[in-house]
Structures are given as C-alpha cells and as structure tokens.
N, C-alpha and C positions, 0 to 999 in steps of 0.2 A: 468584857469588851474584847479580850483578848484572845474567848475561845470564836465568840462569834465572828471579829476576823477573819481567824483561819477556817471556820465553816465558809464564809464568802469568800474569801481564795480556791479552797477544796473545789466549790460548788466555779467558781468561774475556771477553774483547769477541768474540771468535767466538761464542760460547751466548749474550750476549746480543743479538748481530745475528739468530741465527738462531729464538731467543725472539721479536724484534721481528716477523721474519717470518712468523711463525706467529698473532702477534696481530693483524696488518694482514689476515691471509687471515680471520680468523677475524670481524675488523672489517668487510671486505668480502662478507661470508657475510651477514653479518646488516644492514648497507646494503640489499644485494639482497634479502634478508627481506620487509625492512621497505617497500620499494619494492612491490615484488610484493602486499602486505598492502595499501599505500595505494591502487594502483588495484583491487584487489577491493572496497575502501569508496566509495571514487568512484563506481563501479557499481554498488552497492549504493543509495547517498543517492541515486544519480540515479532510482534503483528505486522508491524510496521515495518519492520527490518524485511520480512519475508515478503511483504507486497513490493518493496523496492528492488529484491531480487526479479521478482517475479515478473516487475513491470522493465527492466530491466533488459532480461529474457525478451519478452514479449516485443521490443523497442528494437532487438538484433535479429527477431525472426522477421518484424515486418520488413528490414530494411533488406533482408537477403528474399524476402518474394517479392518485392518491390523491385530490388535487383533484376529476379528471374524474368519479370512480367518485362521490363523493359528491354531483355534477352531476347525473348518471345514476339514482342512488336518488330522490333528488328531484323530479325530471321523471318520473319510475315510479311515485312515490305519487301524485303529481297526476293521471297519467294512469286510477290504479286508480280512484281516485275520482270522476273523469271516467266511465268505463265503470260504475261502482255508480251512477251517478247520472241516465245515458241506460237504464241495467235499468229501473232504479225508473221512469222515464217511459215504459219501450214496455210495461213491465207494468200502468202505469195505462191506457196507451192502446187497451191489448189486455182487458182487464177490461171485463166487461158493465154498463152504468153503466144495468141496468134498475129500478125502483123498484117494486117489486111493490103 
C-alpha cells in the first residue's frame, strides 16, 4: 500500500508539473501578446501626437490665408472704388461742359 501510494503521488506531481508547463507556455504566449500589442500603441500615440502637430500646423496656416484673403478683398474694394471714382472724373472731363 504504501509504495503504491507514493506511485500515485509521483504519478499525480507528474500532471501537475506537466499542467504547470502548459500554463507557463500559455503565460508566455500571452507576454509576447501583449508585448507585440504595446509597441503597435507606441506607434500608434507617437502617430497621433504627430497628426495633432501637424493638424495643428495646418489650423495656423489656414487662419493666416484666411487672414491674407480678407487682406485681399479689402484692398479690391478700395481699389474698385478707386477706378468708379477716376470713371466718374474722366467722364466729367470728357463731357461737353457747353452752355447753350
């Protein structure tokens, strides 16, 4: 009785050695997982960081041509008004200023 026993001890620490093993590969499965996952977010936030620059960027240059363009209408009306206002004088200049 008492060797067969410890044959059925021996033999139940074997399954749970080779249990342990299976959970360690299974534990190292999912390390490497989870590794693999953390530099795909790495890369990701670094992605992210650089479009928020970039959109950033983008957000300061529209607002200085948006600036310019409103420059531009500006300096366009005064100029039209300029030109309606030398009409108005070469068409008085050019009218016959006779008095019958």
């Amino acid at each position: 009785g008492h060797e067969q026993l410890l044959k059925m001890m021996e033999e139940r620490m074997m399954d749970v050695e080779q249990k342990l093993r299976l959970v360690k590969r299974l534990l190292q499965d999912k390390v490497n997982q989870l590794k693999e996952q953390l530099s795909k977010n790495t890369k990701a936030d670094a992605m992210v960081k650089d479009l928020y620059v970039e959109n950033a960027q983008l957000l300061k240059a529209l607002e200085v041509t948006e600036q310019r363009q409103k420059t531009a209408e500006k300096k366009n009306y005064l100029l039209e008004e300029k030109i309606a206002n030398l009409n108005k004088i070469v068409k008085n200049l050019a009218s016959p200023s006779f008095s019958p």
